[in-house]
C-alpha positions, 0 to 999 in steps of 0.5 A: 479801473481798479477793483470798482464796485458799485450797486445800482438798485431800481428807483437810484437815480445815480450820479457818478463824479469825477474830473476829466479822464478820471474813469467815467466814460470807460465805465459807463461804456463797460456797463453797456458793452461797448468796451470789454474788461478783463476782470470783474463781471457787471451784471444787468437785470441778473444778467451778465454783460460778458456773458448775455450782452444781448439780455441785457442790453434789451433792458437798458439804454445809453445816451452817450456825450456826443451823439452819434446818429445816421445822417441821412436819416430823418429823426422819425425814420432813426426813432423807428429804427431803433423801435425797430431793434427793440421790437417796440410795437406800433402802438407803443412807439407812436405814443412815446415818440409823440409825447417825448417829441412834444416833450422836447419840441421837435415834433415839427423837426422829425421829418427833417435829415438828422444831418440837419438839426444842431448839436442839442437837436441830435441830444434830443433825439437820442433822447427819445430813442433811448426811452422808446422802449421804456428802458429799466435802466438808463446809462448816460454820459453828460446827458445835459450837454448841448440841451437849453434850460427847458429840455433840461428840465423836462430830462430831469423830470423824466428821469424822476418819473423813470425812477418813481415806476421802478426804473433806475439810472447811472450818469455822469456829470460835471454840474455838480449843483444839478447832481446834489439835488437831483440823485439819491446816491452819488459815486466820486471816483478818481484817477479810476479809483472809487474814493466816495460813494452811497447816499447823497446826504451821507457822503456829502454831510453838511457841506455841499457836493461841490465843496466834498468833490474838490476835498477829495480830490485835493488830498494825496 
């Protein structure tokens, strides 16, 4: 990455574009601590990555492109595990894992191995175990990977709502069309350089997400 700056503020829901290899899983993982950098600091919260992983990682979550669980495990027994780590109590982890695992359909599967359940089953469970303790920020990679239209939907929703209560969200994404409407703000970055970023509406003017994201990346 070279000199990337960005601000995430509460209430963004904040898309971040770019081909493949271009930065953005290394950014992403920088953000929540699994991959240490030389220069430059991120901060969470006020709380520096470098310096308190722990405080911030309390306060954020990440979902990352290809999830990676316990097999052995049942979903209810990961998604209590992870409450587990975050020191979510009973009250507040039975209600979100009923209401997101209604959410989601997989109210009927969390008493089956995770070793069993599909690519989009595995997607959704780390979904939920990602809210379970109402994170204040939300780093996903390719969060819509692998879900069916209706569990896309409702991500979508759920990350409206996560934004509307003073959260805030940075992800990456290839659906550009889903990207334009659905973030306030948008970064472009190429060949690990920042070549867009701020406001929707502003960095795309009048033409569409699609048609900025490819003139940018056509010029030398």
């Amino acid at each position: 990455m070279d000199d990337l700056t960005l601000e995430v503020e509460a209430g963004d829901i904040y898309g971040f574009i770019g081909h493949n290899g271009a930065g953005k899983s290394t950014t992403l993982k920088a953000v929540v601590g699994v991959l240490s950098f030389e220069q430059g600091d991120i901060f969470v919260d006020g709380h520096s990555v470098k310096r308190e992983p722990l405080a911030c990682k309390q306060v954020m979550a990440f979902i990352p492109d290809n999830p990676d669980l316990y097999p052995q495990l049942t979903g209810i027994q990961y998604l209590n595990f992870i409450a587990d780590i975050y020191g979510v109590g009973k009250a507040q982890r039975n209600e979100l894992i009923k209401k997101y695992a209604a959410t989601f359909e997989l109210t009927d599967n969390l008493g089956d191995i995770v070793s069993s359940y599909s690519h989009g089953m595995k997607q959704k469970l780390v979904i939920i175990g990602a809210l379970i303790h109402k994170p204040k920020l939300l780093v996903m990679d390719e969060p819509f990977v692998g879900l069916d239209p209706k569990a896309t939907y409702s991500m979508k929703e759920i990350m409206r709502e996560i934004c509307a209560s003073g959260g805030a969200i940075f992800f990456s994404t290839h659906v550009l069309e889903v990207a334009e409407k659905l973030c306030n703000k948008i970064a472009i970055i190429k060949g690990g350089k920042l070549v867009a970023n701020g406001v929707t509406q502003e960095v795309i003017g009048n033409e569409s997400l699609e048609e900025t994201f490819l003139e940018l990346y056509n010029e030398k």
